[in-house]
N, C-alpha and C positions, 0 to 999 in steps of 0.2 A: 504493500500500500504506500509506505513512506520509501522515499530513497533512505540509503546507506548516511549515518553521520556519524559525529562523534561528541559527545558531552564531556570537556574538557574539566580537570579539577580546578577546583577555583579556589574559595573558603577555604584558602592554608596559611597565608600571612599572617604574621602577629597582629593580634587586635592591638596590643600596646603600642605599636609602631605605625598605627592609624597615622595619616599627615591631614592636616587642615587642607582640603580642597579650595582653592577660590569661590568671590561669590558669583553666580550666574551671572551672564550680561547677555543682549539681544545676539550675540551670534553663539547661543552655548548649545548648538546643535554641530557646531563643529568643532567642539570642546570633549575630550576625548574624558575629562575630570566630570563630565554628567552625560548621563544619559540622550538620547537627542531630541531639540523641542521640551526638556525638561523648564525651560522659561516660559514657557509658554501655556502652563499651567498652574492651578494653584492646589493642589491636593486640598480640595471638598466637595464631599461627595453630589453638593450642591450641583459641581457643574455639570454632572448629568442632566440629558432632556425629561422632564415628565412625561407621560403620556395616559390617561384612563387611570390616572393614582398609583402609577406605577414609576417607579424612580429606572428610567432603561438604560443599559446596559451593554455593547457590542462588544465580547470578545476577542471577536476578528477584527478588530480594529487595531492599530497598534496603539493609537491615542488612547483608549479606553482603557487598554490594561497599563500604559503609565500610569493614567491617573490612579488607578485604582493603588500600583506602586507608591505613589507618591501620597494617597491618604492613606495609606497603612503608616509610613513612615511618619505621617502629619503627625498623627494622633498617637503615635506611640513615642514618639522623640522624649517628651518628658520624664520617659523611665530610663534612658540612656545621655541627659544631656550631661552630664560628667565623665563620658565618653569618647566625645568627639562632637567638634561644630561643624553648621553647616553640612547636618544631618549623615557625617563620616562617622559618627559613634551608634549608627543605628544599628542594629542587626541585619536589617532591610535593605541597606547600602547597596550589599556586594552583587544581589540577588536583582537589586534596580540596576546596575550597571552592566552587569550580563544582559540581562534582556536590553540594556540600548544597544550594545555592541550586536547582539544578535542580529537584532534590526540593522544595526548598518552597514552588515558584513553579509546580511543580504541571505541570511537564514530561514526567513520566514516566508521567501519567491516562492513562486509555484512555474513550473520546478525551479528550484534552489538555480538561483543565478539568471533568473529570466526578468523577463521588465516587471512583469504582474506583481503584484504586492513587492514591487523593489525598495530599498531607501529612495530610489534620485525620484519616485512618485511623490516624496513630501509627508508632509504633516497627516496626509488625509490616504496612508497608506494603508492599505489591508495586511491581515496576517492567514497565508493562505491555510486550509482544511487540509490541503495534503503536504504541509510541512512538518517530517519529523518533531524539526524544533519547535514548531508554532504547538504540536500537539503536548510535547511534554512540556513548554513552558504554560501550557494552557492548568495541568493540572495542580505545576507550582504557586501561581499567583491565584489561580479561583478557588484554592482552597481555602488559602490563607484567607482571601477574601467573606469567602462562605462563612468561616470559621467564626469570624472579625464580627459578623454581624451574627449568627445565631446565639454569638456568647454575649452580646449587646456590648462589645468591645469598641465599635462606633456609635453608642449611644441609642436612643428610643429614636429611628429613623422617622421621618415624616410618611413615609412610603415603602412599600415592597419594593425590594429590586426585582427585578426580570432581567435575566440574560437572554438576546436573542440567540437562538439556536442555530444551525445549520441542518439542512433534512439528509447532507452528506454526512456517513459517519455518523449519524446521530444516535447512534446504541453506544457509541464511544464515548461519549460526555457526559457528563451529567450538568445539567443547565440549572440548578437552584440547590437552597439549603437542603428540601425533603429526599428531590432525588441522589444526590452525594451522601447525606445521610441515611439513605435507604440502601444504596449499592455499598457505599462505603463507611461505614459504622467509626471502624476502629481508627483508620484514618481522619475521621473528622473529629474523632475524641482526642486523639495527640495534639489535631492543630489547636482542637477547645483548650488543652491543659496549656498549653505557650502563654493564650491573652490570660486564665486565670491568673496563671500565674504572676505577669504582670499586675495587672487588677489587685492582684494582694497586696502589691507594694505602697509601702509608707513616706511617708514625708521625713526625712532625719534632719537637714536643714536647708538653709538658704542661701544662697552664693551670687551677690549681684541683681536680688531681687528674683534670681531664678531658683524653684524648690529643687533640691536635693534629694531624688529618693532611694532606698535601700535596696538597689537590684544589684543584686550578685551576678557579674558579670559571667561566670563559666555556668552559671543554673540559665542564665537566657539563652547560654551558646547551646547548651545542651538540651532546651525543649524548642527552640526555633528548630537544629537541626534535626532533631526526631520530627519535628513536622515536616520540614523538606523532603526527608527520607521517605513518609509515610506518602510524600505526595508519588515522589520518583517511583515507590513501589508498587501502587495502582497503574501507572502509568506507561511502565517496561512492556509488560505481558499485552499491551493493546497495540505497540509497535515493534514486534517481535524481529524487525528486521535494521532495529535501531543498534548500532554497538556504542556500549557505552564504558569508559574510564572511569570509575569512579574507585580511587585507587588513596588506602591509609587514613580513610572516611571512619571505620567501622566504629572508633573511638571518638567518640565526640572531645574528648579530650588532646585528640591531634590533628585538629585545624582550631584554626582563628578566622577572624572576619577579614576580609581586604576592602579595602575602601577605596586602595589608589589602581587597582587591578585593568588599568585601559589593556594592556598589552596579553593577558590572557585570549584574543581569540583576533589573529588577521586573517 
């Protein structure tokens, strides 16, 4: 179904050795330090269309699943800002920067390296149905996302989300919280225990008028990356012809986050 790829390790650099990224500016789409069109949003989940009381949602889009990278990171920056600024101390970082490099190394074409959903298409690019990468980054970020809002992680929303579907491949995805939690239980329970866990965190102090809270940096690493893991794991056996590197992972204890990682995939 999918061509041949490869899923490159990423998540191995020391978190401590995080660098402060620059702040965006109007050309940070050819800023290899953010993601691309990262300015050109604001991570809330506001900026979805409404439509019939439904907050909508395109996964195939590539815009859409920034955003949604970028309000994950929004709204959870507060328990990592003693971390890293200019949202480098996030856990979400590495995971937002893979997915721009994806996009602009022209991963997510149909087929891989054709004009169709290419980067030089722009802002208003698609993420093709029969891209390996678009498939398994589809089940990284919409988990997370899922996850995010059934644990009310982003708050009492005004609206249901809807993700639009695709009728290709469509026994391949799961398009909402019921059906990811009906197909996939366990994996939605790992990504649930990441935001509890967050969520538990306290206020110790205050540093510049910004609060201080008690997140133990190696317990974040280590329930973010069991939810990664749990996504990748639903995700292998639907693309059975994807090869993947995922190599000295097994220990959540032996990677770190990267934040500066442009050069992980030319």
């Amino acid at each position: 179904m999918w061509s041949s790829l490869v899923i490159p390790t990423f998540l191995f650099l020391s978190f401590s050795s995080v660098g402060l990224a620059p702040d965006p500016g109007s050309t940070i789409h050819e800023n290899d330090n953010y993601p691309p069109f990262w300015d050109q949003i604001d991570g809330d989940i506001a900026e979805f269309p409404v439509q019939n009381n439904k907050i909508i949602v395109d996964p195939w889009k590539y815009m859409d699943r920034l955003r949604i990278f970028k309000i994950l990171i929004t709204e959870s920056n507060k328990y990592f800002a003693s971390f890293g600024k200019n949202d480098t101390g996030n856990v979400f970082w590495a995971l937002a920067l893979l997915y721009g490099r994806l996009f602009k190394s022209d991963r997510f074409s149909e087929p891989p390296n054709s004009s169709r959903c290419a980067y030089e298409s722009g802002v208003s690019s698609c993420i093709s149905i029969n891209s390996g990468w678009g498939g398994i980054s589809y089940y990284v970020v919409i988990m997370y996302f899922l996850a995010a809002i059934e644990s009310e992680f982003l708050g009492n929303l005004p609206y249901e989300v809807e993700l639009l579907s695709r009728e290709e491949y469509r026994s391949n995805f799961c398009y909402s919280v019921e059906e990811c939690r009906a197909a996939y239980p366990q994996a939605m329970d790992i990504n649930n225990r990441f935001y509890k866990y967050l969520q538990s965190r306290k206020i110790v102090s205050t540093t510049s008028g910004i609060p201080q809270y008690d997140t133990d940096e190696d317990t974040a690493i280590f329930k973010m990356w069991a939810a990664h893991q749990a996504a990748l794991d639903v995700a292998k056996p639907k693309f059975s012809d994807v090869r993947f590197i995922i190599n000295n992972l097994e220990e959540a204890h032996d990677f770190k986050i990267c934040s500066g990682c442009g050069t992980f995939l030319h």
